[in-house]
C-alpha positions in Angstrom: -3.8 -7.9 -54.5 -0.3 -7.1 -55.8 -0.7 -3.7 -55.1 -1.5 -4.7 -51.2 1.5 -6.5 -51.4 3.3 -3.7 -52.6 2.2 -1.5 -49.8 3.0 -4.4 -47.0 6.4 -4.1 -48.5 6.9 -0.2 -48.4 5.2 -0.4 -44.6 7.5 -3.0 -43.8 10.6 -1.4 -45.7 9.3 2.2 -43.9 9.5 0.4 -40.1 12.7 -1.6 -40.6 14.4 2.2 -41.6 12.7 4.0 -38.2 13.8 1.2 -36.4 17.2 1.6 -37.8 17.8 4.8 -36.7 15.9 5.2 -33.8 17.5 2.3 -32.2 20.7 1.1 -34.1 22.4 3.9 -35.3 22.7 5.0 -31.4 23.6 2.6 -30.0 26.5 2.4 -33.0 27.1 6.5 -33.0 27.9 6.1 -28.7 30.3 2.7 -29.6 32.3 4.2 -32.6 32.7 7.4 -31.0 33.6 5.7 -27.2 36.1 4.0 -29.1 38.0 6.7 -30.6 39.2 7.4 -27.3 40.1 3.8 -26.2 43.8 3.6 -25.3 45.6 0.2 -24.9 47.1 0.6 -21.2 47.9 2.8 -19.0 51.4 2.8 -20.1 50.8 4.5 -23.0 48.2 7.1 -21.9 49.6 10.7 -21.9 49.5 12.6 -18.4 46.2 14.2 -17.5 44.9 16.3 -14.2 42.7 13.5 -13.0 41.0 9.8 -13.6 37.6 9.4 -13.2 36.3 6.6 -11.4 32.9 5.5 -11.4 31.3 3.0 -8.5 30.7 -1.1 -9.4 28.7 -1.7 -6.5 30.2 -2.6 -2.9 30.6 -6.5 -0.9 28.3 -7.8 1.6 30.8 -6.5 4.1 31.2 -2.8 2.4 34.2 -3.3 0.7 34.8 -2.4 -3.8 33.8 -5.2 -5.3 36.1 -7.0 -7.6 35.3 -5.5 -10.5 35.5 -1.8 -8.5 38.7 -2.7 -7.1 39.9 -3.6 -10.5 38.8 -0.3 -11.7 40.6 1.4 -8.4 44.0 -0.3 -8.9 44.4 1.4 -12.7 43.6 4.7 -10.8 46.3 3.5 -7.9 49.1 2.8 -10.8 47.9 6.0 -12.6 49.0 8.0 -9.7 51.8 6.1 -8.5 53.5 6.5 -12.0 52.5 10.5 -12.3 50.0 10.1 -15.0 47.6 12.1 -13.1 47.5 14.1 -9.9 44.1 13.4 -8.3 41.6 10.2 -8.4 37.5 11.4 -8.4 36.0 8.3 -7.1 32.2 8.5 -7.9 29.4 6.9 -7.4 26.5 6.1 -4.9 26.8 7.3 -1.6 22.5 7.4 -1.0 22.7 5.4 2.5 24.8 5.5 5.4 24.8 2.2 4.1 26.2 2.0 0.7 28.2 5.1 0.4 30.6 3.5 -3.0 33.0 6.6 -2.8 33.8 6.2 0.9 34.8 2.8 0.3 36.5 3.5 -2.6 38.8 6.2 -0.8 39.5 4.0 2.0 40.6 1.3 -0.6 43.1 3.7 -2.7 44.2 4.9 1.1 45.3 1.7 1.9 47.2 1.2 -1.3 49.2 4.2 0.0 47.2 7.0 -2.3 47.3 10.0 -0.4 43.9 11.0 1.0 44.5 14.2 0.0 44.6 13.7 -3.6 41.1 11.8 -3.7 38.1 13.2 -4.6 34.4 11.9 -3.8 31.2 12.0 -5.9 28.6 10.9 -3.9 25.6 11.3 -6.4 27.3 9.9 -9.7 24.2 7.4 -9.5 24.7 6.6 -13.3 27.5 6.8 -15.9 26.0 10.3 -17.1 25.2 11.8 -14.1 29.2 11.0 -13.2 30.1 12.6 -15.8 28.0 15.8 -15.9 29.1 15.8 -12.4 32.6 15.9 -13.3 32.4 18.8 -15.3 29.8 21.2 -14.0 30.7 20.3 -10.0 34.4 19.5 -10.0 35.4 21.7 -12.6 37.0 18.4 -14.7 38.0 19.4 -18.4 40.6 16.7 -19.2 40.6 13.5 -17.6 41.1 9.5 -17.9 38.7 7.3 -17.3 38.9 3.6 -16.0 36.5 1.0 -16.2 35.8 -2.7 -17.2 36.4 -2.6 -21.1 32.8 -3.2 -22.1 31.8 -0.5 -20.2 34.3 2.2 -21.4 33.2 3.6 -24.8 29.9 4.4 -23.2 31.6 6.2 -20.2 33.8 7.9 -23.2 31.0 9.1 -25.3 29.1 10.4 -21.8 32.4 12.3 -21.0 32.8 13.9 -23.8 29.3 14.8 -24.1 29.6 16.7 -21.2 32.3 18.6 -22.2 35.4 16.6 -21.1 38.3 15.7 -23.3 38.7 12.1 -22.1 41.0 9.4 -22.7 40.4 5.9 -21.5 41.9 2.0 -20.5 39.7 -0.6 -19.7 40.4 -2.9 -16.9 39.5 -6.9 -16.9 35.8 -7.7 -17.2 36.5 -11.8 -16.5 33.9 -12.9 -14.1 33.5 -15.6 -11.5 29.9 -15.6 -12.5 29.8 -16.1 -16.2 26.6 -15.3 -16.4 26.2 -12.3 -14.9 29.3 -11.1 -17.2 27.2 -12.3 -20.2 24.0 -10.2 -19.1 26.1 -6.6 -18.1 27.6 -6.9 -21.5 24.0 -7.2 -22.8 23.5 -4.8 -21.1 25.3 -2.2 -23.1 22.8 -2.6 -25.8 19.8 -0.3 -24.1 22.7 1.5 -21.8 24.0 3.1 -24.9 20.9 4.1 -26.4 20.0 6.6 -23.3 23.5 7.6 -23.2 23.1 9.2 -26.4 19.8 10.2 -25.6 21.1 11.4 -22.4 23.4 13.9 -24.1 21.5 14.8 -26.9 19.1 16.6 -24.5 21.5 17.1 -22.0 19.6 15.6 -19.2 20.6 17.2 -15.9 22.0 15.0 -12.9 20.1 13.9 -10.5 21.5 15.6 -8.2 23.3 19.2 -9.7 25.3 20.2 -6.4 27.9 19.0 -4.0 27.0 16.7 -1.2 28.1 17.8 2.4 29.6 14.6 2.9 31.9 14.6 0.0 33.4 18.3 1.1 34.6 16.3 4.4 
């Protein structure tokens, strides 16, 4: 009997480790090394060719949600104060009917951006595939990122996984649905696991060229 117990206790001790490292330290390697990149505003973020913008979804009516027009106002002041020189607005552009870069350009337009000095990324379907996109599409090196500040180390750690030396400022994450706040940061949890799975194998994008629409 005690030397059952004894071998419960090295199986046990023997799962706790795998599950450790196959699941923990990922999740913590993507965090810690997403964070070494965080900056604390914009103000103090040194000037770069581009920010990278990734989608947050659209309104009933089309339009950047609140938390994407959050994102697309740190881009706006970015470029007003000469911090960078274009905006790559990417995300899903799938449908005639949710195309997130469209409405994202149309948003920075009307905030006086020139049109000229917006880019659109029509396939950046997920955080990695944005930034994959960046770099082997757009020809992006060096860039700021913006994004809600839970979601920024990860989009940090994708970056630079990709080959981009990236800098980043996260814009407000508060909510009018508490809830739904609670579950994206949740969220982060399994997000950050394929992330570093993601570019460990250096998964392709789902889609590896330029769409017609975004040369327009």
């Amino acid at each position: 009997m005690p030397e059952r117990r004894r071998l419960i206790r090295k199986v046990a001790w023997t799962v706790t480790a795998v599950v450790l490292v196959v699941g923990v330290v990922p999740v913590a390697v993507v965090q810690l090394m997403g964070q070494t990149k965080v900056r604390g505003s914009i103000d103090g973020l040194d000037p770069r060719p581009v920010v990278i913008v990734p989608g947050a979804g659209l309104t009933p009516g089309g339009g950047p949600s609140v938390y994407l027009e959050r994102r697309l106002a740190g881009a706006r002041d970015l470029y007003n104060a000469g911090t960078v020189q274009k905006i790559l607005v990417s995300g899903d552009a799938s449908t005639p009917y949710h195309d997130e870069p469209t409405a994202m350009k149309n948003w920075l337009v009307s905030q006086g951006v020139p049109a000229d000095a917006i880019v659109r990324d029509g396939a950046g379907l997920d955080t990695h595939d944005t930034c994959v996109r960046a770099h082997d599409v757009y020809g992006i090196d060096r860039a700021i990122v913006v994004t809600q500040d839970y979601h920024l180390r990860r989009m940090l750690f994708s970056c630079e996984a990709a080959g981009i030396d990236a800098e980043g400022v996260g814009v407000s994450a508060t909510s009018v649905t508490p809830a739904q706040a609670v579950v994206w940061r949740l969220r982060e949890i399994p997000a950050s696991w394929k992330a570093f799975v993601d570019g460990a194998v250096r998964r392709p994008p789902a889609v590896t060229g330029m769409l017609a629409a975004d040369k327009a």
